[in-house]
N, C-alpha and C positions, 0 to 999 in steps of 0.2 A: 152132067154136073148140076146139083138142086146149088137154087137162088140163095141159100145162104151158104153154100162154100163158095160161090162166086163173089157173094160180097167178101166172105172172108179175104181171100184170094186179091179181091184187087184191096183192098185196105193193108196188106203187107206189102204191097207193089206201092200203094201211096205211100207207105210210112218210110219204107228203105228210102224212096228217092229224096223226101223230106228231108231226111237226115245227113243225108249227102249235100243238099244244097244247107243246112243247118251249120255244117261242119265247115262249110269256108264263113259264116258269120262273123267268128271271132275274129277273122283275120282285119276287117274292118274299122275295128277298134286301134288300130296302129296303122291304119293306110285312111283314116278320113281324120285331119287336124281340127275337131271340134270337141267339146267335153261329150259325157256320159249323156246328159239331159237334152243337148241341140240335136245331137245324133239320132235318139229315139225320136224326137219330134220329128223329126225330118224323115226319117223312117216310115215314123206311121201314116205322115201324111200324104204319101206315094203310096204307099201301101194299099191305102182306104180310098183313094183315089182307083187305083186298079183293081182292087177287086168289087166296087161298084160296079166297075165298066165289065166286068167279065160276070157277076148278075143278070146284069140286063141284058148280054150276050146270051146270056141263057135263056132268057125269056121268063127270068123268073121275078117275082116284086121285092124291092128291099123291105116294105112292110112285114112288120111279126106281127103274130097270130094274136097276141094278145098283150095290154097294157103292162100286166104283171112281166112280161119277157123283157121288156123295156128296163125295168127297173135290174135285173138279171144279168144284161146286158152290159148295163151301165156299173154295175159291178166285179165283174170281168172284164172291163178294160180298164176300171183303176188299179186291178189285181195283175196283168198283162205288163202295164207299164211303168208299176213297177218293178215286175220281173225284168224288165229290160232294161230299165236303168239300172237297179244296183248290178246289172250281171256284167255291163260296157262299163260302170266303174269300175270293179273287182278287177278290170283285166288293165286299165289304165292304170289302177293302183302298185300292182304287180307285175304279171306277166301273163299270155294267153295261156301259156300251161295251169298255172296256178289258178288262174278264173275260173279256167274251165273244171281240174276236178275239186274245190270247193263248188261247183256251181253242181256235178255233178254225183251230188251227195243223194239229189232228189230221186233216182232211182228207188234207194232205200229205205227212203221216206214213204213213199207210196204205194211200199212191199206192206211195210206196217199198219199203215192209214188206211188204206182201200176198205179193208177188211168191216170198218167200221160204218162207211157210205153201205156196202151189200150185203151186210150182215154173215158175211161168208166168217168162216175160222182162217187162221192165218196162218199157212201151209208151209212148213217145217224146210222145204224145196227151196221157195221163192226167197226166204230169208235169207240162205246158203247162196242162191244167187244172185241177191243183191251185195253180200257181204263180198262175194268173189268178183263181181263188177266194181266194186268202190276198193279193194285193195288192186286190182288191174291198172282203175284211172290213177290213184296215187303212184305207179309206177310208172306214170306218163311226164311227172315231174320231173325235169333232169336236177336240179336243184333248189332250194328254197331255203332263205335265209328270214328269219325271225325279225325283220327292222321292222319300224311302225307304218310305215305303207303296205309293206307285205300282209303284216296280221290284219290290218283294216280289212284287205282288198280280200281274204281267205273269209272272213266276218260276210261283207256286203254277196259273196259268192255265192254262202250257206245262206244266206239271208234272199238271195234271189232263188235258191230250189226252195225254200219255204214258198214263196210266191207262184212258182212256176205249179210244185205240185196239186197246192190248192187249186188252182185255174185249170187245170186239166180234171179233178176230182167235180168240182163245183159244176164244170162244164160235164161231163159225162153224165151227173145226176139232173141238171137241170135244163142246158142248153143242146143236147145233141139231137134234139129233131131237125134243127137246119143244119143247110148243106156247110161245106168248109169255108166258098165266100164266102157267104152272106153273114156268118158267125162272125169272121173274121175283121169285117169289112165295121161291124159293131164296135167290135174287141178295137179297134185298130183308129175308129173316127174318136171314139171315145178317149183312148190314149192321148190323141193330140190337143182335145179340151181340156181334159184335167192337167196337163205338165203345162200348156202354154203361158199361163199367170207367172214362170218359173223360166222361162226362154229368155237365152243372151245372145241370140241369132242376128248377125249383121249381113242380111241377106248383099247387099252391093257388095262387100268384104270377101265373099266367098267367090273363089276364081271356079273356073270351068270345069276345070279338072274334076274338083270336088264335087261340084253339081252330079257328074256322070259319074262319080262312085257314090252317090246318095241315092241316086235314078237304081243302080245295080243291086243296091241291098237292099230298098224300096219294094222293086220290082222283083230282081231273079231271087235274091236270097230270103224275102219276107213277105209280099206276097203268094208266091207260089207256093214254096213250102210248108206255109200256117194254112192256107189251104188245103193241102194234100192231108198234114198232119191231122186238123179237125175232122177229114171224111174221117182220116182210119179210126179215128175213136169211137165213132159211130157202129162200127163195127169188131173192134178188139177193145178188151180191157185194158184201164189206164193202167195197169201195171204191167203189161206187155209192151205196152207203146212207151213207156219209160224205158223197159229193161233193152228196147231194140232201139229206143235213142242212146243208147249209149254206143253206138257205133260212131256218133258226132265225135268225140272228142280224137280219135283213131283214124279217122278222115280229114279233121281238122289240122292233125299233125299232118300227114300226106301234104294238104294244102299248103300246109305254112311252109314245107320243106321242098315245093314247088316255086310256088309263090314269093315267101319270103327269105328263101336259104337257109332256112331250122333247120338244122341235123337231127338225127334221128340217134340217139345211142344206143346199147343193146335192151335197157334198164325201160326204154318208150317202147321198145319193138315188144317188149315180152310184154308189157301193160296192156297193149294194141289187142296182141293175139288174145289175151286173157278173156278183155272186152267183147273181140268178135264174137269169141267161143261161144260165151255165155249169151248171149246177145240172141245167136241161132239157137240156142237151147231151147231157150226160154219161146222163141218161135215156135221151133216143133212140137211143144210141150203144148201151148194156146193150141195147136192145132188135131193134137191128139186129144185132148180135153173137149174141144168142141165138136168131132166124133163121135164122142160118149153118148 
């Protein structure tokens, strides 16, 4: 096997598990008692905490290569946090289904967009399967009523795949020479200076309990996974790595229907399969393309 089907190779093995641990995220949003903005904070600052430590485990420096990356940096994590606030609102406002495919628009966004970062033409295919990914997750809805939180929270969803896309395009072109810590650990310190001016955190107030589900999304569900996600960028195009995060939302049902007693109707099962479908398509297709 030549060194770049292995990197391929493991960059699809980092991205499926990403989105697996991805896909219990939202659940957090209804199991930690804090708003949209305490949450993130709290988040990023375990987060940037741990994967400092697993940097240095590597034996690698947290310093970059150059001043200019700093300012790149520091841009990518006001672009990060707010993708994570409005997305923990969107699902407070509404509900996790609803968050998520508003939130889950950004697939098709970055069917369209890419094309313009690589100068590539915009491949007749990819469109088809963005469009058959975003009527999948809309069938993930079991219902949705038009009140004024609903329509905010469908607003702040779409408005966080704005966010999300550009941070993974921005990152691809200009930050994918470091590893997925070390990226991440930037994206993530950064988050927690720009929101903090904005924090209604009464750290004594917050009981135990919570602490150990801050530690959990912190550590297992946003460390790890931004992690793994950032390698595989380095290796697959942001619009593979979109089209096979959409396996989050179809996992995240799974989860909630573990976790939280969501039922499943037939109308989420058929959106799920739709997801998966495309999801591997769009896999085999990156991987038959890179053959070429």
């Amino acid at each position: 096997m030549s060194p770049a089907e292995s990197n391929r190779q493991s960059g699809l093995l980092e991205l499926h598990i990403a989105v697996l641990l991805f896909g219990g995220t939202a659940l957090f949003s209804k199991l930690i008692p804090l708003n949209a903005l305490d949450i993130t904070i709290l988040r990023c600052a375990v987060a940037a905490l741990v994967l400092a430590l697993i940097v240095k485990v590597s034996k690698n420096r947290l310093r970059l290569n150059s001043s200019k990356d700093y300012f790149i940096a520091i841009g990518l994590g006001i672009v990060v946090s707010l993708h994570w606030v409005t997305y923990f609102a969107s699902m407070l406002l509404s509900s996790v289904a609803i968050g998520m495919i508003a939130f889950f628009t950004y697939p098709v966004m970055t069917v369209l967009i890419e094309p313009f970062f690589t100068g590539n033409r915009i491949n007749r295919a990819d469109i088809v399967s963005g469009l058959i990914v975003l009527l999948g997750v809309m069938l993930l809805i079991p219902e949705a009523s038009l009140g004024n939180d609903v329509t905010l929270g469908i607003a702040l969803g779409i408005l966080s795949a704005v966010f999300f896309t550009a941070r993974n395009l921005l990152h691809k072109k200009y930050f994918s020479a470091y590893s997925g810590p070390k990226a991440m650990f930037y994206q993530t310190g950064v988050a927690v200076f720009f929101l903090a001016p904005w924090n209604t955190i009464e750290v004594s107030q917050i009981e135990m309990n919570v602490w150990w589900m801050v530690l959990l999304l912190g550590v297992v569900f946003t460390a790890a996974p931004h992690a793994l996600f950032t390698a595989a960028l380095r290796h697959l195009s942001a619009k593979t790595v979109s089209l096979v995060s959409c396996l989050q939302p179809f996992y995240g049902a799974m989860l909630a229907l573990i976790f939280l007693g969501e039922d499943l109707d037939i109308k989420t099962s058929i959106g799920g399969i739709m997801v998966v479908a495309t999801a591997i398509f769009e896999t085999q297709q990156s991987r038959k393309k890179q053959k070429l």
